[in-house]
C-alpha positions in Angstrom: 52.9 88.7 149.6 53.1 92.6 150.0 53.2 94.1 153.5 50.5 96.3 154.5 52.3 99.5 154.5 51.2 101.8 157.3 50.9 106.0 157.1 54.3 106.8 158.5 55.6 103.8 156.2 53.9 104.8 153.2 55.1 108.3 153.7 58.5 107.4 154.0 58.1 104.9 150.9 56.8 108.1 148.8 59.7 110.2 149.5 62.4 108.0 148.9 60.4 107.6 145.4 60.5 111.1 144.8 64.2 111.5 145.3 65.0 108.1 143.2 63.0 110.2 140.5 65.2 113.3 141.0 61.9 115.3 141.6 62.3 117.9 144.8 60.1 119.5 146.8 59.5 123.4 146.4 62.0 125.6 148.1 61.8 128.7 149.8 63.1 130.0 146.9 60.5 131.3 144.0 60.3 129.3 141.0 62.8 130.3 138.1 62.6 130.2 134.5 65.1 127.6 132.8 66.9 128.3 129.3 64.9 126.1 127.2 67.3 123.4 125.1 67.8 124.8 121.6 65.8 121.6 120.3 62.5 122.7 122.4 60.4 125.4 120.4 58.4 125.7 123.1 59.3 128.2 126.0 60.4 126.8 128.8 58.1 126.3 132.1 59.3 126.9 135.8 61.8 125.1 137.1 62.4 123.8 140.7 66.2 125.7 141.4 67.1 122.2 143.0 65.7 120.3 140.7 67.9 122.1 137.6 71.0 121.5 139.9 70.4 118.0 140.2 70.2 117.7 136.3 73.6 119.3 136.4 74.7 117.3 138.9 73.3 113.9 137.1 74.6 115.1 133.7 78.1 115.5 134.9 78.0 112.5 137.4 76.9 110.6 134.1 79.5 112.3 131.8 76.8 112.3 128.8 78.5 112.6 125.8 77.5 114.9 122.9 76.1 111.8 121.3 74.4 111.1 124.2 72.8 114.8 124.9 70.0 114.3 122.6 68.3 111.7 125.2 69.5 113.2 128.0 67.6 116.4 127.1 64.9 114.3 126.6 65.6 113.0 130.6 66.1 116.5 131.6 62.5 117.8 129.9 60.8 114.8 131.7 62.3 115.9 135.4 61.8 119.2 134.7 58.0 118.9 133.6 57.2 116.6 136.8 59.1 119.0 139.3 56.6 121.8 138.0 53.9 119.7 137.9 54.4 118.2 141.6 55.3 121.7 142.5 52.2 123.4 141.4 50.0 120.3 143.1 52.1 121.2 146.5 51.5 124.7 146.4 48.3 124.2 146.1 48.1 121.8 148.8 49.6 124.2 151.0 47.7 127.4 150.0 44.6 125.0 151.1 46.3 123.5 154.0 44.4 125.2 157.1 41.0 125.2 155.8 40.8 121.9 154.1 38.3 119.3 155.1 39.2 115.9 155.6 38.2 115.0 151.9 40.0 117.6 150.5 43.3 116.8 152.1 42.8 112.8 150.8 41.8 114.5 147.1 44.6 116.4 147.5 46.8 113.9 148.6 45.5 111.5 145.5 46.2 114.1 142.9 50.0 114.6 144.3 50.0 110.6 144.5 48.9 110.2 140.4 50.8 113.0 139.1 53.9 111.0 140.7 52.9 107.4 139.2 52.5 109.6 135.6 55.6 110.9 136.3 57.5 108.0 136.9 55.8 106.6 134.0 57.2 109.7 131.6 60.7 108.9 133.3 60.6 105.7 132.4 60.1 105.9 129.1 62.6 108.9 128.6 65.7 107.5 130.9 65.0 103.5 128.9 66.7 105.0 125.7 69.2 107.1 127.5 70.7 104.1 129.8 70.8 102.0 126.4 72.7 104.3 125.3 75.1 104.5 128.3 78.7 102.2 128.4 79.1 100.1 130.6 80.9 102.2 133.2 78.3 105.0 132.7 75.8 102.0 133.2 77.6 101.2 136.5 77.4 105.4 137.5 73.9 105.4 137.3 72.8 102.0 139.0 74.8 103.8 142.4 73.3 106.9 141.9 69.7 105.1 141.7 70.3 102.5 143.8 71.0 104.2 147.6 67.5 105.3 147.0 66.1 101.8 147.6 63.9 101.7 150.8 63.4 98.6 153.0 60.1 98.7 154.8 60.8 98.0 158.2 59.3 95.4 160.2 
């Protein structure tokens, strides 16, 4: 059976989601251009400044190897991608925020809440190859780093 999950619940469900995905919220700070990996030919979008330290942070907490760097890169485009993507849908949310009508806010609030089950989706399938690819003790690394993210919906 699945418990009715209440706003203030729901809310707090959501955001321990987003940081299990590694995505952050805008900062203050204005958005910065990332170097793009050699492999992209495309040039790179926006990138979250928290977001690109937590892919540093990740990629040495994981110690990917160089054969290894080919799927994490893969990771990294993926988290990258949905932090802009969130970001824009956030900043448009808030540009809107004081003259929104009640629909809006809930349209607003279901495009944030899509982008973030597509985006978990694109993780997905990017991390699945990576954490094959992982020993045992990486393995073990990133099953902490996922796990304190786990939310029990209170009673």
């Amino acid at each position: 059976m699945t418990p009715h999950l209440t706003r203030p619940k729901h809310s707090a469900l959501a955001a321990a989601l987003l940081g299990a995905l590694l995505l952050a919220l805008p900062s203050a700070a204005p958005a910065q251009t990332a170097p793009a990996p050699a492999a992209q030919a495309a040039p790179a979008a926006p990138v979250i400044p928290r977001v690109e330290a937590r892919i540093k942070s990740l990629h040495r907490s994981l110690r990917i190897t160089a054969a290894q760097e080919p799927q994490w890169q893969a990771v990294a485009a993926v988290m990258r991608d949905n932090a802009n993507a969130m970001h824009a849908l956030i900043e448009e949310r808030l540009g809107k925020g004081k003259t929104m009508a009640a629909i809006d806010d809930l349209l607003s609030y279901e495009a944030i809440a899509e982008a973030h089950a597509a985006g978990v989706k694109k993780l997905l399938s990017a991390f699945e190859p990576l954490y094959a690819s992982l020993s045992d003790a990486q393995k073990k690394r990133a099953d902490a780093l996922f796990r304190p993210h786990i939310v029990k919906p209170s009673s």
